[in-house]
TIVO-2410 file (N, C-alpha, C; in nm, 3 decimals):
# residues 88
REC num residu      c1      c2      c3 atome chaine
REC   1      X   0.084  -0.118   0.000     N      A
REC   1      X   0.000   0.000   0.000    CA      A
REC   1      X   0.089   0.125   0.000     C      A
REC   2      X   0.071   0.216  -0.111     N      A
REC   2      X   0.140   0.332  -0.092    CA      A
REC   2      X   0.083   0.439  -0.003     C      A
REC   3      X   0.233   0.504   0.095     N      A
REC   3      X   0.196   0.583   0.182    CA      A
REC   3      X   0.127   0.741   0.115     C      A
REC   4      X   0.141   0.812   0.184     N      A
REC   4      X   0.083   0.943   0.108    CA      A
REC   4      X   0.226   1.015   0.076     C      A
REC   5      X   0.308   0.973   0.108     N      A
REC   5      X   0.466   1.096   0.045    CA      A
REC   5      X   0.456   0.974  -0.094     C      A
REC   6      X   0.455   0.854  -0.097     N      A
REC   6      X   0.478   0.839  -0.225    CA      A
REC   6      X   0.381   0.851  -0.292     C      A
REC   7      X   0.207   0.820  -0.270     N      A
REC   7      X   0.118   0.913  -0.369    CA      A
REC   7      X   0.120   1.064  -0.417     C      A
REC   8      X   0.213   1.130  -0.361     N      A
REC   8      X   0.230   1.248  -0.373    CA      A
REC   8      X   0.368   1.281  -0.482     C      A
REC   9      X   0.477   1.158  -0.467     N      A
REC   9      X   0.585   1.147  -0.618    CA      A
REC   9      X   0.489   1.202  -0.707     C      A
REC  10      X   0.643   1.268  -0.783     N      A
REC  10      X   0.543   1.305  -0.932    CA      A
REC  10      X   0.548   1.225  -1.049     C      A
REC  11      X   0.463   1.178  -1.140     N      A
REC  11      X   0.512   1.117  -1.218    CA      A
REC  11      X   0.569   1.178  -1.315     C      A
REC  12      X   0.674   1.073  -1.364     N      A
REC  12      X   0.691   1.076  -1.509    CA      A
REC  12      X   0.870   1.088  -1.515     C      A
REC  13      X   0.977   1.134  -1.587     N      A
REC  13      X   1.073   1.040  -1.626    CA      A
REC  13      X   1.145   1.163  -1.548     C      A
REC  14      X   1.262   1.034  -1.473     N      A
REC  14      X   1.351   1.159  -1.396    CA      A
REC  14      X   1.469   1.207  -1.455     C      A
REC  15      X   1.507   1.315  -1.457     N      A
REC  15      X   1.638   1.328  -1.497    CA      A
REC  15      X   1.697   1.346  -1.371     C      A
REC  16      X   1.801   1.293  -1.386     N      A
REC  16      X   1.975   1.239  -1.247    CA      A
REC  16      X   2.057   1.265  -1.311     C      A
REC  17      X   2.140   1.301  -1.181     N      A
REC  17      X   2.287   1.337  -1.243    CA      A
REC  17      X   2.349   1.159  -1.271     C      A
REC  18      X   2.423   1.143  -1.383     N      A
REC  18      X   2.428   1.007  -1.417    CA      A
REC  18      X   2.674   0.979  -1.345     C      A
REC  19      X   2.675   0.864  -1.287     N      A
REC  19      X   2.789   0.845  -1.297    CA      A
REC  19      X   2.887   0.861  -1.409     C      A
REC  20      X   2.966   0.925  -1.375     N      A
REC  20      X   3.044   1.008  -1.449    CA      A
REC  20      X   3.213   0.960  -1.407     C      A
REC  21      X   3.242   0.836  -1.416     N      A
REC  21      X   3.374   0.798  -1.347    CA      A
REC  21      X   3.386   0.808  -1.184     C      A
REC  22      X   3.497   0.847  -1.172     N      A
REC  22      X   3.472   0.844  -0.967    CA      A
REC  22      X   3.487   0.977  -0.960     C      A
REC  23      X   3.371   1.067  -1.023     N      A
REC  23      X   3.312   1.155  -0.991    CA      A
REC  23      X   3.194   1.168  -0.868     C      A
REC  24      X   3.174   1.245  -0.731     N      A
REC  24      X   3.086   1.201  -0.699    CA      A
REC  24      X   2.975   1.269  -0.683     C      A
REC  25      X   3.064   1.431  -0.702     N      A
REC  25      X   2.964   1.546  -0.654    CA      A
REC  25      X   2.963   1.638  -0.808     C      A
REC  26      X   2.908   1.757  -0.854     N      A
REC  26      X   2.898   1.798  -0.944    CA      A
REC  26      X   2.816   1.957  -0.919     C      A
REC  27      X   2.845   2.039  -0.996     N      A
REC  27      X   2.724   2.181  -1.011    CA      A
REC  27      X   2.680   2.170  -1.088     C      A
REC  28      X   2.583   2.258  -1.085     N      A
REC  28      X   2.428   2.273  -1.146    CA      A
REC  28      X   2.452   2.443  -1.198     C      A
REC  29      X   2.476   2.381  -1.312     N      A
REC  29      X   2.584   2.535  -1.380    CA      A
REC  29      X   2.443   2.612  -1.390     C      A
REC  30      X   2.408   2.569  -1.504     N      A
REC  30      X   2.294   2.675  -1.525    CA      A
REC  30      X   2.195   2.561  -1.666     C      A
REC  31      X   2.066   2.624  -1.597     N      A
REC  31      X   1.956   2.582  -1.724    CA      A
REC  31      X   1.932   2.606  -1.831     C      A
REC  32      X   1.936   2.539  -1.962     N      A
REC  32      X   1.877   2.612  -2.071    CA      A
REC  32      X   1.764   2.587  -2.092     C      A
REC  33      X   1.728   2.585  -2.029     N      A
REC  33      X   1.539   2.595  -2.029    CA      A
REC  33      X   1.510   2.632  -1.875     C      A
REC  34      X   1.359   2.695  -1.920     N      A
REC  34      X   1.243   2.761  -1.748    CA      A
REC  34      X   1.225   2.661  -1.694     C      A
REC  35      X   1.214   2.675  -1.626     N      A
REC  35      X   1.158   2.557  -1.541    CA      A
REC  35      X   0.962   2.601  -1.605     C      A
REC  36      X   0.914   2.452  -1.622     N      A
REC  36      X   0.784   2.440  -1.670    CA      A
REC  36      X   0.774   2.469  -1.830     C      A
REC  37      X   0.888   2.457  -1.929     N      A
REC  37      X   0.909   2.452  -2.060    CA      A
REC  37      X   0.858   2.325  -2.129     C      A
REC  38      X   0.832   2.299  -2.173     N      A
REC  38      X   0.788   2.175  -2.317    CA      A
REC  38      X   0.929   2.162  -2.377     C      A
REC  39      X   0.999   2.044  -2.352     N      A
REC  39      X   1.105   1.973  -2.378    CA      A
REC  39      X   1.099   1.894  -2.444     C      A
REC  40      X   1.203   1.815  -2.569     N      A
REC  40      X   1.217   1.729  -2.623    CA      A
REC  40      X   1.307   1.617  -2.578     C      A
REC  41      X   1.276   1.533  -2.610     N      A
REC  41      X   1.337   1.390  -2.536    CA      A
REC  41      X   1.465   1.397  -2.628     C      A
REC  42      X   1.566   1.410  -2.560     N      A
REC  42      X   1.739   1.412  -2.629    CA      A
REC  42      X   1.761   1.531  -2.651     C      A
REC  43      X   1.690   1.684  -2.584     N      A
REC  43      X   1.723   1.817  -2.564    CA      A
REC  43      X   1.787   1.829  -2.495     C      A
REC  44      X   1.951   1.894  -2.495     N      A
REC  44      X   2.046   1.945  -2.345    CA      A
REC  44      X   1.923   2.042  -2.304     C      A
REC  45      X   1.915   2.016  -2.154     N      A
REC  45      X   1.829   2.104  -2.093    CA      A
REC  45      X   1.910   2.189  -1.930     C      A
REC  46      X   2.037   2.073  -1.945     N      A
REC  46      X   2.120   2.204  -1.802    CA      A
REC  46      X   2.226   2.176  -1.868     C      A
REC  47      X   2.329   2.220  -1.776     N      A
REC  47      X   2.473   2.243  -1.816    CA      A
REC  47      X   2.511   2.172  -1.617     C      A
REC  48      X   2.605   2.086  -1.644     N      A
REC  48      X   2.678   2.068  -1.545    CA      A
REC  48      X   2.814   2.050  -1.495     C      A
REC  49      X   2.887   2.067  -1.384     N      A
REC  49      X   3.064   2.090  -1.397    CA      A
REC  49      X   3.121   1.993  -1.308     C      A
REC  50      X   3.184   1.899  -1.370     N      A
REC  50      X   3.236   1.810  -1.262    CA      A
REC  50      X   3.409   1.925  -1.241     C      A
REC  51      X   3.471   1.835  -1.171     N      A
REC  51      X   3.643   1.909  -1.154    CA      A
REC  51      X   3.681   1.877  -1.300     C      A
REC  52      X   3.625   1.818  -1.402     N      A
REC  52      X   3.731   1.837  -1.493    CA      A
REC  52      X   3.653   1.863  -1.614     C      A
REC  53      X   3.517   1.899  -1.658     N      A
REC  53      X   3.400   1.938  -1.772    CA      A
REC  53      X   3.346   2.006  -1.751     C      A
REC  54      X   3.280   2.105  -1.840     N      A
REC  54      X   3.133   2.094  -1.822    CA      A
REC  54      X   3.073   2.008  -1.925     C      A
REC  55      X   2.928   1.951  -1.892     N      A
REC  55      X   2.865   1.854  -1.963    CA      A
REC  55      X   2.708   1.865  -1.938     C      A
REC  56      X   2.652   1.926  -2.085     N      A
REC  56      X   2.540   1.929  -2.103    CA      A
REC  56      X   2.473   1.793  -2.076     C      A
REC  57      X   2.304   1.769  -1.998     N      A
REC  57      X   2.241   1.716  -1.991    CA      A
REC  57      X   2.097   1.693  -2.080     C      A
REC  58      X   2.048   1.579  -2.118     N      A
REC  58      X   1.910   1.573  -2.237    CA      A
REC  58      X   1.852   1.546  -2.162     C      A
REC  59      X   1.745   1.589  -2.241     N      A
REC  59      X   1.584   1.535  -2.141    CA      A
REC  59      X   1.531   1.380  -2.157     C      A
REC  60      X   1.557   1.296  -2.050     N      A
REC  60      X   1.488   1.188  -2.081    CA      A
REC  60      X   1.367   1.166  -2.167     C      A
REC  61      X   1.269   1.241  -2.183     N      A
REC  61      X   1.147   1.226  -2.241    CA      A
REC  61      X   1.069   1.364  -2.261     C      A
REC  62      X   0.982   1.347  -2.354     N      A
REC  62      X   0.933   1.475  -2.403    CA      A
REC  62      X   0.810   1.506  -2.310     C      A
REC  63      X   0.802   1.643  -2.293     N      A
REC  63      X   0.679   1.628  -2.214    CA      A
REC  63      X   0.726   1.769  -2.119     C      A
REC  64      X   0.669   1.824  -2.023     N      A
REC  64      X   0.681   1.966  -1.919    CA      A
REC  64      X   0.777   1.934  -1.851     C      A
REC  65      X   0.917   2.043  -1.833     N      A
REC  65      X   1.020   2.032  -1.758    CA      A
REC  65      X   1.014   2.046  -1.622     C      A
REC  66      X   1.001   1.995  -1.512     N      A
REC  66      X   1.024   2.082  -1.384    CA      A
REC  66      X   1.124   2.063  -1.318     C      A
REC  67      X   1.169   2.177  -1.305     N      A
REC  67      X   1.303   2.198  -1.181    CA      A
REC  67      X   1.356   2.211  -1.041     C      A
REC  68      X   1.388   2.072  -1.001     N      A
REC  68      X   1.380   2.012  -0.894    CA      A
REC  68      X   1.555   2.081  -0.786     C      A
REC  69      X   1.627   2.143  -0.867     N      A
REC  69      X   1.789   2.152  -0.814    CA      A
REC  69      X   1.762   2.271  -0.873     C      A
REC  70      X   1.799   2.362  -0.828     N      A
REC  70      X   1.786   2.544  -0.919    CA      A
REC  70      X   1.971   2.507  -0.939     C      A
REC  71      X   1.989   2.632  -1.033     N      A
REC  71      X   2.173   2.623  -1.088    CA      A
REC  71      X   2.200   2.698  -0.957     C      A
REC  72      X   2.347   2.706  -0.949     N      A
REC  72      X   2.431   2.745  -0.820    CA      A
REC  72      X   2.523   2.710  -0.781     C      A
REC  73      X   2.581   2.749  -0.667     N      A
REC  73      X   2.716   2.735  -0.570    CA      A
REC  73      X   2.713   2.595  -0.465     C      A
REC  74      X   2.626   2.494  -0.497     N      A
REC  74      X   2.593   2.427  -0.420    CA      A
REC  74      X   2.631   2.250  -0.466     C      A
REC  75      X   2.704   2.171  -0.465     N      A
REC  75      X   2.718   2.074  -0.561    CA      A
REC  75      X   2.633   1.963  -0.504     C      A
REC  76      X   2.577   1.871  -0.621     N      A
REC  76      X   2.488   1.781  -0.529    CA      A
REC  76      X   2.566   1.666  -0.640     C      A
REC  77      X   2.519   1.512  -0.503     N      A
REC  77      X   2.583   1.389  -0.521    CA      A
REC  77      X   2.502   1.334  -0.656     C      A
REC  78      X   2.598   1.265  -0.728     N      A
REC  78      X   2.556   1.146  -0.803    CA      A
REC  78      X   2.400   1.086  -0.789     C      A
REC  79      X   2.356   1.052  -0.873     N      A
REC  79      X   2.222   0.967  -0.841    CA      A
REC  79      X   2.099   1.082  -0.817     C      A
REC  80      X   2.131   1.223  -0.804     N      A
REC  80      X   2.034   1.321  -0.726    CA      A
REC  80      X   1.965   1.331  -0.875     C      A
REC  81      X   1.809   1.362  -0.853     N      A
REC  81      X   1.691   1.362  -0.953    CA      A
REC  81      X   1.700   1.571  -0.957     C      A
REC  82      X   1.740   1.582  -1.073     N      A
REC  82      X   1.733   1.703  -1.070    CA      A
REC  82      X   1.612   1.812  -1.147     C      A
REC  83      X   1.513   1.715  -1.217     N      A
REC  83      X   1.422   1.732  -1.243    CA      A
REC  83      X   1.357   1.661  -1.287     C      A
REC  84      X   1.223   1.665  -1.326     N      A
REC  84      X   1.103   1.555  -1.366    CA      A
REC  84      X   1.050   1.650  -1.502     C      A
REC  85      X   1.032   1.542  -1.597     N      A
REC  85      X   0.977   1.535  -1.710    CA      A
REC  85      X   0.843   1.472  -1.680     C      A
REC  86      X   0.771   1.554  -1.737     N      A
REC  86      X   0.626   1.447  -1.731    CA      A
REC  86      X   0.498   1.521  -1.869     C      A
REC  87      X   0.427   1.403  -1.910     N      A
REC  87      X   0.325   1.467  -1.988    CA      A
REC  87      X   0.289   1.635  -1.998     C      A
REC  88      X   0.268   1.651  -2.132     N      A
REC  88      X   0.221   1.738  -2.163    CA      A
REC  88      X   0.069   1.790  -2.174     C      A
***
């Protein structure tokens, strides 16, 4: 039985920061898209900086962007969902 924090997940396709070698942490340079944009599935939609790139990110799936990590001074770990794609 799902509790109410997980009826409350949002659906639809996550974008994560993906392993990147024994990289573990990363920034959240900046967005090229609003948050709440109509995205295409294989669109760079952020920009991110490990210690040795930066490396644009695609949108898992087509459908409304939302932005879960705003860009900044703040680095977040591997595996972190930095936004949700979901129907249009």
């Amino acid at each position: 039985m799902a509790t109410s924090e997980e009826s409350a997940a949002p659906a639809g396709a996550e974008l994560t920061i993906p392993q990147m070698g024994v990289v573990e942490q990363v920034l959240v340079v900046e967005w090229l898209v609003e948050d709440g944009s109509l995205v295409a599935a294989g669109e760079s939609v952020v920009v991110i900086d490990t210690d040795k790139a930066e490396t644009e990110l695609e949108a898992p799936a087509s459908g409304r962007l939302r932005i879960l990590v705003p860009a900044g001074d703040e680095e977040v770990t591997v595996g972190t969902v930095l936004a949700i794609v979901s129907g249009a």
